[in-house]
C-alpha positions in Angstrom: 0.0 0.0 0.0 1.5 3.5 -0.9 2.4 5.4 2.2 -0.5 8.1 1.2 -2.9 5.5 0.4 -2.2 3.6 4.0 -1.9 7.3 6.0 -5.4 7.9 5.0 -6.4 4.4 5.3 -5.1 4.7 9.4 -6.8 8.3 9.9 -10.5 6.2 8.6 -9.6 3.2 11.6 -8.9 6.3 13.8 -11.6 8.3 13.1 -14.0 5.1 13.6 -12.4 4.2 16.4 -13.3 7.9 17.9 -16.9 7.3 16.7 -17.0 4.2 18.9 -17.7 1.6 16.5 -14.3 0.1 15.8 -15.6 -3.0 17.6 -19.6 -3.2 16.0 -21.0 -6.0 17.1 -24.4 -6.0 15.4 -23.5 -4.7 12.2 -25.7 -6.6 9.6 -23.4 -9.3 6.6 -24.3 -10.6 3.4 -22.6 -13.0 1.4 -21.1 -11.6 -1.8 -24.1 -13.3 -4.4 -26.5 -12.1 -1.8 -24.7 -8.3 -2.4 -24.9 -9.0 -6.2 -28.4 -9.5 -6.3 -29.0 -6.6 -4.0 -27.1 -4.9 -6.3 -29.4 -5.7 -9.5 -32.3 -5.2 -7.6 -31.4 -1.5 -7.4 -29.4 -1.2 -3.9 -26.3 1.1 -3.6 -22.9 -0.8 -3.8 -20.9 1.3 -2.1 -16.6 0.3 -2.5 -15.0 1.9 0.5 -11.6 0.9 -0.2 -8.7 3.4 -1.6 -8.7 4.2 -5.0 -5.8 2.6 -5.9 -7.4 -0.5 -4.7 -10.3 0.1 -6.5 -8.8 0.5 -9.9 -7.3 -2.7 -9.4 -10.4 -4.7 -9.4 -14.0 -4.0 -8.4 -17.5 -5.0 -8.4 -19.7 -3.5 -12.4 -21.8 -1.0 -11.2 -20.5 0.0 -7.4 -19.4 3.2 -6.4 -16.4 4.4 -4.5 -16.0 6.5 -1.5 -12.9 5.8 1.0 -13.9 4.8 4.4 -11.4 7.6 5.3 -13.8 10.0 3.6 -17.1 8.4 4.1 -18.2 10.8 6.9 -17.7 14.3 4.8 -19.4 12.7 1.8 -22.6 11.0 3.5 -24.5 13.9 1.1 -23.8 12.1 -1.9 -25.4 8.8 -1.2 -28.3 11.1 1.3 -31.0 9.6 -1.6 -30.2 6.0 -0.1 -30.7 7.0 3.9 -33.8 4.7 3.7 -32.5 2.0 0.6 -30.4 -0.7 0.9 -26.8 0.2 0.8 -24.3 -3.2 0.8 -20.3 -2.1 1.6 -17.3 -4.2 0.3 -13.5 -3.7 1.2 -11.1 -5.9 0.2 -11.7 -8.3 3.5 -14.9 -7.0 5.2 -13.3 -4.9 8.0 -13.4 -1.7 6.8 -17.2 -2.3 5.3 -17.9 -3.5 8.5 -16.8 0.0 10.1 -18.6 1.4 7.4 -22.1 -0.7 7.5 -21.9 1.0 11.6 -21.0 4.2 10.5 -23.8 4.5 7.9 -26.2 3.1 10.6 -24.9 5.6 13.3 -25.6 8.4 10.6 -29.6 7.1 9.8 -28.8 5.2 7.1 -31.9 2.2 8.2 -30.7 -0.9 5.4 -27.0 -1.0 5.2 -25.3 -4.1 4.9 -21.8 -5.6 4.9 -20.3 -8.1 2.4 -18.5 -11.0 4.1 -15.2 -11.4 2.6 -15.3 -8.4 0.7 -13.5 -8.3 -2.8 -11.3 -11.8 -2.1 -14.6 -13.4 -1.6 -16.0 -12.0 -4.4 -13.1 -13.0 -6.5 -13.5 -16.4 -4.8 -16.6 -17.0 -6.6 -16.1 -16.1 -10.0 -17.8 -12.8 -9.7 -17.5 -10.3 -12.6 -15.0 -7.8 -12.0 -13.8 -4.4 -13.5 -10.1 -2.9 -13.7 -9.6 0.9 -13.9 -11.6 3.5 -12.1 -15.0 3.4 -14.5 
Protein backbone atom coordinates (compact mmCIF):
# COMPACT_ATOMS: atom_id res chain seq x y z
CA UNK A 1 0.00 0.00 0.00
CA UNK A 2 1.54 3.55 -0.90
CA UNK A 3 2.44 5.39 2.23
CA UNK A 4 -0.50 8.08 1.17
CA UNK A 5 -2.92 5.45 0.43
CA UNK A 6 -2.21 3.59 4.02
CA UNK A 7 -1.90 7.27 5.99
CA UNK A 8 -5.39 7.87 4.99
CA UNK A 9 -6.35 4.36 5.30
CA UNK A 10 -5.12 4.65 9.44
CA UNK A 11 -6.83 8.35 9.89
CA UNK A 12 -10.49 6.24 8.65
CA UNK A 13 -9.59 3.23 11.57
CA UNK A 14 -8.85 6.30 13.77
CA UNK A 15 -11.59 8.30 13.09
CA UNK A 16 -13.98 5.05 13.60
CA UNK A 17 -12.37 4.16 16.41
CA UNK A 18 -13.27 7.91 17.92
CA UNK A 19 -16.90 7.33 16.74
CA UNK A 20 -16.96 4.20 18.89
CA UNK A 21 -17.72 1.64 16.46
CA UNK A 22 -14.32 0.05 15.85
CA UNK A 23 -15.63 -2.95 17.65
CA UNK A 24 -19.58 -3.17 16.02
CA UNK A 25 -21.00 -6.02 17.07
CA UNK A 26 -24.42 -6.02 15.38
CA UNK A 27 -23.53 -4.67 12.22
CA UNK A 28 -25.72 -6.62 9.60
CA UNK A 29 -23.44 -9.34 6.58
CA UNK A 30 -24.35 -10.56 3.36
CA UNK A 31 -22.55 -13.03 1.39
CA UNK A 32 -21.11 -11.65 -1.82
CA UNK A 33 -24.11 -13.33 -4.42
CA UNK A 34 -26.46 -12.05 -1.83
CA UNK A 35 -24.66 -8.29 -2.43
CA UNK A 36 -24.87 -8.97 -6.19
CA UNK A 37 -28.44 -9.50 -6.30
CA UNK A 38 -29.00 -6.61 -3.99
CA UNK A 39 -27.06 -4.89 -6.32
CA UNK A 40 -29.36 -5.73 -9.53
CA UNK A 41 -32.25 -5.19 -7.58
CA UNK A 42 -31.43 -1.49 -7.42
CA UNK A 43 -29.45 -1.18 -3.88
CA UNK A 44 -26.30 1.06 -3.64
CA UNK A 45 -22.88 -0.79 -3.82
CA UNK A 46 -20.86 1.26 -2.10
CA UNK A 47 -16.60 0.26 -2.49
CA UNK A 48 -14.97 1.92 0.48
CA UNK A 49 -11.62 0.89 -0.24
CA UNK A 50 -8.69 3.45 -1.65
CA UNK A 51 -8.74 4.19 -4.96
CA UNK A 52 -5.84 2.58 -5.90
CA UNK A 53 -7.38 -0.50 -4.66
CA UNK A 54 -10.27 0.08 -6.55
CA UNK A 55 -8.78 0.53 -9.89
CA UNK A 56 -7.25 -2.67 -9.35
CA UNK A 57 -10.37 -4.69 -9.39
CA UNK A 58 -14.01 -4.01 -8.37
CA UNK A 59 -17.54 -5.02 -8.41
CA UNK A 60 -19.69 -3.55 -12.37
CA UNK A 61 -21.81 -1.02 -11.17
CA UNK A 62 -20.53 -0.03 -7.44
CA UNK A 63 -19.38 3.21 -6.39
CA UNK A 64 -16.36 4.45 -4.51
CA UNK A 65 -15.96 6.54 -1.45
CA UNK A 66 -12.92 5.83 1.00
CA UNK A 67 -13.87 4.80 4.37
CA UNK A 68 -11.36 7.61 5.28
CA UNK A 69 -13.84 9.96 3.56
CA UNK A 70 -17.07 8.39 4.08
CA UNK A 71 -18.22 10.82 6.89
CA UNK A 72 -17.75 14.32 4.84
CA UNK A 73 -19.37 12.71 1.85
CA UNK A 74 -22.56 10.95 3.46
CA UNK A 75 -24.48 13.89 1.11
CA UNK A 76 -23.76 12.14 -1.92
CA UNK A 77 -25.42 8.77 -1.22
CA UNK A 78 -28.30 11.05 1.33
CA UNK A 79 -30.98 9.58 -1.64
CA UNK A 80 -30.16 5.99 -0.13
CA UNK A 81 -30.69 7.02 3.89
CA UNK A 82 -33.78 4.74 3.65
CA UNK A 83 -32.49 2.00 0.58
CA UNK A 84 -30.45 -0.72 0.88
CA UNK A 85 -26.85 0.17 0.76
CA UNK A 86 -24.29 -3.16 0.76
CA UNK A 87 -20.29 -2.06 1.64
CA UNK A 88 -17.32 -4.16 0.35
CA UNK A 89 -13.45 -3.70 1.24
CA UNK A 90 -11.14 -5.89 0.22
CA UNK A 91 -11.74 -8.30 3.47
CA UNK A 92 -14.87 -7.05 5.23
CA UNK A 93 -13.27 -4.91 8.04
CA UNK A 94 -13.43 -1.65 6.76
CA UNK A 95 -17.21 -2.25 5.32
CA UNK A 96 -17.89 -3.50 8.49
CA UNK A 97 -16.82 -0.04 10.13
CA UNK A 98 -18.56 1.44 7.43
CA UNK A 99 -22.09 -0.73 7.54
CA UNK A 100 -21.91 0.99 11.57
CA UNK A 101 -20.99 4.24 10.52
CA UNK A 102 -23.82 4.54 7.87
CA UNK A 103 -26.20 3.13 10.55
CA UNK A 104 -24.89 5.59 13.26
CA UNK A 105 -25.63 8.41 10.58
CA UNK A 106 -29.62 7.08 9.81
CA UNK A 107 -28.80 5.20 7.06
CA UNK A 108 -31.95 2.17 8.16
CA UNK A 109 -30.73 -0.86 5.41
CA UNK A 110 -26.99 -1.03 5.24
CA UNK A 111 -25.27 -4.09 4.91
CA UNK A 112 -21.77 -5.61 4.90
CA UNK A 113 -20.29 -8.13 2.38
CA UNK A 114 -18.54 -10.98 4.14
CA UNK A 115 -15.23 -11.40 2.64
CA UNK A 116 -15.33 -8.36 0.71
CA UNK A 117 -13.51 -8.33 -2.82
CA UNK A 118 -11.26 -11.80 -2.09
CA UNK A 119 -14.65 -13.41 -1.64
CA UNK A 120 -15.98 -11.98 -4.43
CA UNK A 121 -13.10 -13.01 -6.46
CA UNK A 122 -13.45 -16.43 -4.76
CA UNK A 123 -16.64 -16.95 -6.59
CA UNK A 124 -16.15 -16.13 -9.98
CA UNK A 125 -17.81 -12.81 -9.67
CA UNK A 126 -17.52 -10.30 -12.64
CA UNK A 127 -14.98 -7.83 -11.99
CA UNK A 128 -13.75 -4.35 -13.50
CA UNK A 129 -10.11 -2.93 -13.72
CA UNK A 130 -9.65 0.94 -13.86
CA UNK A 131 -11.60 3.53 -12.08
CA UNK A 132 -15.04 3.39 -14.49
Amino acid sequence: MKQRTFIRYVLGLVLAAGMGIAHAQDVRSIDVKQAQQMKNQGALLLDVREADEYASGHAPGSTLIPVGQLGARLKEIEVFRNKTVVLICRSGRRSTMATEMLRKAGFTDAKNVEGGMIAWEKNGLPLLKGMK
